[in-house]
C-alpha positions in Angstrom: -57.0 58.8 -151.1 -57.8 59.9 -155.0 -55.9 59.0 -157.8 -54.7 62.4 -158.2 -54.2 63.0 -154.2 -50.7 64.6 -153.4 -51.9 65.7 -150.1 -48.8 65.0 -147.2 -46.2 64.5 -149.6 -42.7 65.8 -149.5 -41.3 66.6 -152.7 -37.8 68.6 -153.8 -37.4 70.7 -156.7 -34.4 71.4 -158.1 -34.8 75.4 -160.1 -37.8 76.2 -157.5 -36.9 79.8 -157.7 -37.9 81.1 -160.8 -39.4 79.8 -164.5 -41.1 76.4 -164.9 -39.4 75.2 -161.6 -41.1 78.3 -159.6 -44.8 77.0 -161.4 -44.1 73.0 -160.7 -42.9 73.8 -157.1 -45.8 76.0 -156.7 -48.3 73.6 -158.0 -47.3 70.8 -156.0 -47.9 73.0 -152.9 -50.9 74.1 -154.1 -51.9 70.2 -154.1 -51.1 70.2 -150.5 -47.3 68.7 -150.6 -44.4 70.2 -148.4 -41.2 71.6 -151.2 -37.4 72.0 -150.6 -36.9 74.4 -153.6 -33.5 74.5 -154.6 -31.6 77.4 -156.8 -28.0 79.3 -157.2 -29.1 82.1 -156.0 -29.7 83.9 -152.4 -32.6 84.9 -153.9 -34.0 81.1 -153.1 -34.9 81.5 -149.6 -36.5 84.8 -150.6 -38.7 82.7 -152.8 -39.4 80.0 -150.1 -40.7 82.7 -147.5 -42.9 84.4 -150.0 -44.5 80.5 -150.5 -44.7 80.6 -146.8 -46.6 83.4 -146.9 -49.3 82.4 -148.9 -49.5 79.5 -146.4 -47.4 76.5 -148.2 -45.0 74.5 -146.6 -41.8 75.4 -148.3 -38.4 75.7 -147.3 -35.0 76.7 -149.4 -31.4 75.8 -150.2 -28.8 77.0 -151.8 -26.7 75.3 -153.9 -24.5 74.9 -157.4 -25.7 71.8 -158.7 -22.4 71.8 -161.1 -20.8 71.0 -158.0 -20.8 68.0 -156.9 -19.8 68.2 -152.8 -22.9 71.4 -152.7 -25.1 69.0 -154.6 -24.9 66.0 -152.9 -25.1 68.4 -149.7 -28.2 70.3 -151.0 -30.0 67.1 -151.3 -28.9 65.8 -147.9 -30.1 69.3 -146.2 -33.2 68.9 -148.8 -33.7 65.6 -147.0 -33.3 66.9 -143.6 -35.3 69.6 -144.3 -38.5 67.3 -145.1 -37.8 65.2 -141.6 -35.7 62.3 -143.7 -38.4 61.6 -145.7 -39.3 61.7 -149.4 -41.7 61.2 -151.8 -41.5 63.3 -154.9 -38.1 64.7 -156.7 -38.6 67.1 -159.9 -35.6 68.3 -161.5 -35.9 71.3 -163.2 -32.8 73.1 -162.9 -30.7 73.7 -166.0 -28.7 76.4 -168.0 -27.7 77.7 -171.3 -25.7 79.3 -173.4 -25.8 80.6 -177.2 -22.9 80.3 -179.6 -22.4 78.7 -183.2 -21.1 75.3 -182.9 -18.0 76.0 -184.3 -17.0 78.3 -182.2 -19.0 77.1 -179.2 -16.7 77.2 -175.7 -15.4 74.1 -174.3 -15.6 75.8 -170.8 -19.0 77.0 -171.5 -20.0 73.1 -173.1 -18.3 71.5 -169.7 -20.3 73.9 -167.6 -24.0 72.5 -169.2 -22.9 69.2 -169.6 -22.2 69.7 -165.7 -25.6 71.3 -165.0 -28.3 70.0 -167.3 -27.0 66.2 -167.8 -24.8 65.3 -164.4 -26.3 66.6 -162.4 -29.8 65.7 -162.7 -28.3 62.2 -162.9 -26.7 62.4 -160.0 -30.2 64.0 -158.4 -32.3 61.2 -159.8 -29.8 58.7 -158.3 -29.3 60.0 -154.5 -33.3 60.2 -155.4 -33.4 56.6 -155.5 -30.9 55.6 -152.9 -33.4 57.9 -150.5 -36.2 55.6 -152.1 -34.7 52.2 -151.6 -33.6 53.2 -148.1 -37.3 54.3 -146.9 -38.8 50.9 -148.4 -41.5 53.2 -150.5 -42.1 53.7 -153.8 -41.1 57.4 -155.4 -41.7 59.6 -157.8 -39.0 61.1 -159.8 -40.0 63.9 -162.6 -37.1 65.3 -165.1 -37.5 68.1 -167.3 -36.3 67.3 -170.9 -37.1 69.7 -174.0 -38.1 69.7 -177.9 -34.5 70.2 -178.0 -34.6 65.9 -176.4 -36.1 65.3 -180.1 -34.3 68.2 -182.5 -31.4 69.6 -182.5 -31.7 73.2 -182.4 -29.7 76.2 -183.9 -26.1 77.7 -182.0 -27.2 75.3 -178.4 -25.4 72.3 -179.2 -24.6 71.8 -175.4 -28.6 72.4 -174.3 -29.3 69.8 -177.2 -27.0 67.1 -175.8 -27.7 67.3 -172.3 -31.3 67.3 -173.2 -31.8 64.3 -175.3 -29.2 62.8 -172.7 -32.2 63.7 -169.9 -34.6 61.6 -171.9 -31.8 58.8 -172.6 -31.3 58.5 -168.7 -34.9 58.7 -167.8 -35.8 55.5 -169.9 -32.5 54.0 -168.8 -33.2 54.5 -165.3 -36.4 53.3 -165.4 -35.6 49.9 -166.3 -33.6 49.7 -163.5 -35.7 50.8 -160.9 -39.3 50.8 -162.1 -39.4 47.0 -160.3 -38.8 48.8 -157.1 -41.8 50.9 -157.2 -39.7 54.4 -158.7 -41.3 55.8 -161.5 -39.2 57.9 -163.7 -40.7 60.5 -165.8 -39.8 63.2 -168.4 -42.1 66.5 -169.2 -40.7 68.1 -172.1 -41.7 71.7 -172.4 -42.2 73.2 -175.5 -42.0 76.7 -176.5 -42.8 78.3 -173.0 -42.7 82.4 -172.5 -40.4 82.0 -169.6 -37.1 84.2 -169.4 -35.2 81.2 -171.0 -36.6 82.6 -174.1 -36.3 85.8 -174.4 -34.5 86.1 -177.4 -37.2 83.9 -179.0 -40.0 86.1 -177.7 -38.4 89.2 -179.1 -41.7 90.3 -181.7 -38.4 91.3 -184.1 -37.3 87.9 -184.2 -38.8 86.0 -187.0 -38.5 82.8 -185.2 -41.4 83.9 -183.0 -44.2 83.8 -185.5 -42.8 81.2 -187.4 -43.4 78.8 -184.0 -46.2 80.5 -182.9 -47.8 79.5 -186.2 -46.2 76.1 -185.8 -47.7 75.5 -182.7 -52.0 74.3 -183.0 -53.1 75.7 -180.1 -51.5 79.0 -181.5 -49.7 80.9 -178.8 -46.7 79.6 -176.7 -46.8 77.8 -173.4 -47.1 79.4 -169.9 -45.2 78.3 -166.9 -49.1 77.1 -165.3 -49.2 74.6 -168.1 -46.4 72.3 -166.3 -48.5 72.0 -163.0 -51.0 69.5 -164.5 -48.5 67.2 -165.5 -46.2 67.2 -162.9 -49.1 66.5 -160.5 -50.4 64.1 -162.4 -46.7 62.4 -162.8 -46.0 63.1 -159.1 -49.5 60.9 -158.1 -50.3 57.5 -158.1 -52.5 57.9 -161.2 -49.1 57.7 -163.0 -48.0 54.2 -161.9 -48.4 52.2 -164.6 -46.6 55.0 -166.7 -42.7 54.9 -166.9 -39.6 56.0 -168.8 -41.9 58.1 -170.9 -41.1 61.4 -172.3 -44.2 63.6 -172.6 -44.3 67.0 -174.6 -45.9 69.7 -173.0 -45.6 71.8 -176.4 -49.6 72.8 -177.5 -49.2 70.1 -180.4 -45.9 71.1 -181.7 -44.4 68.3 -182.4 -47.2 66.4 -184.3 -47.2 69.3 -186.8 
């Protein structure tokens, strides 16, 4: 088996359905792994039969990951699903909402606290339970943001949870990385997914201003996350832990 062979392994991924969870899913398949995509929507098995189609191994559930009886149920159907094996968890679920911090809604905070930060602890840790219990070394693959390293304008709640998904990632990984559990972070940078639509507006002036922020000079594509999340998924990635990595064109350095 190479370095970068994935081939056999059984993988979830929370957000399958659509954006940079729909291109990660899809590129693990295309490396030859068997996906439980998980989303909110009935749409989700939809999305699984269409993998099918194009020959993949992919099944769906449904679930609201704010919730923690369908989560912890998702992942045990997610498990069963995969013949009570696992090998490979990505969490890439997550939601948002837009409003100036002074008026921002407790409700609406609670709800992506619940979402974006909980849950994917919760994910990561019934993750390693799932681990510990097979006697195998895992994979587990969260999805931070350049909001993990800046704040943000009017998404106070995204910019919490999100440099609370890279705390958790280098906490958990000095608990378990002597297990054999490598725990990653990809953090996507300015990506032309419908996250950002607002941003992608051509009126908006924040476009252009990161577009010419950004070296490479356009914005990210949802492809651009299959790379790394292969390569963090495979066992050239075992000496790596706890490490945050921008998927951002060069953004950050400039």
């Amino acid at each position: 088996m190479g370095l970068f062979d994935i081939q056999g392994k059984k993988a979830i991924v929370t957000g399958g359905s659509r954006g940079l969870g729909y291109s990660m899913a899809e590129g693990l398949m295309e490396a030859g792994c068997e996906v439980v995509i998980i989303g909110t929507r009935d749409s989700i098995h939809d999305r699984a039969q269409e993998f099918c189609k194009k020959g993949f191994n992919c099944h769906g559930v449904k679930a609201n990951l704010g919730n923690e009886e369908e989560l912890v149920h998702a992942f045990e159907e997610s498990i069963s699903k995969l013949g009570g094996h696992l090998d490979i968890v990505v969490t890439a679920h997550g939601i948002q909402s837009r409003h100036s911090a002074e008026e921002f809604p407790l409700e609406d905070w609670n709800n992506v606290i619940a979402v974006n930060l909980t849950a994917v602890f919760r994910i990561c840790q019934l993750a390693a339970n799932q681990f510990i219990k097979q006697n195998s070394k895992g994979k587990i693959i969260t999805v931070s943001s350049m909001l993990s390293f800046f704040g943000g304008l009017t998404v106070p709640a995204y910019a919490a949870s999100k440099g609370g998904v890279a705390q958790i990632t280098k906490a958990l990984c000095n608990e378990w990385a002597s297990m054999g559990i490598n725990i990653n972070s990809l953090a996507p940078g300015y990506m032309a997914t419908e996250m950002n639509t607002a941003l992608l507006d051509p009126k908006n002036p924040r476009k252009e201003a990161i577009t010419n922020r950004i070296p490479t000079k356009r914005w990210g594509t949802q492809d651009d996350m299959k790379g790394p999340c292969i390569f963090l998924a495979s066992d050239a990635s075992d000496y790596l832990n706890g490490a945050i990595i921008p998927v951002d064109g060069g953004y950050l350095v400039r």
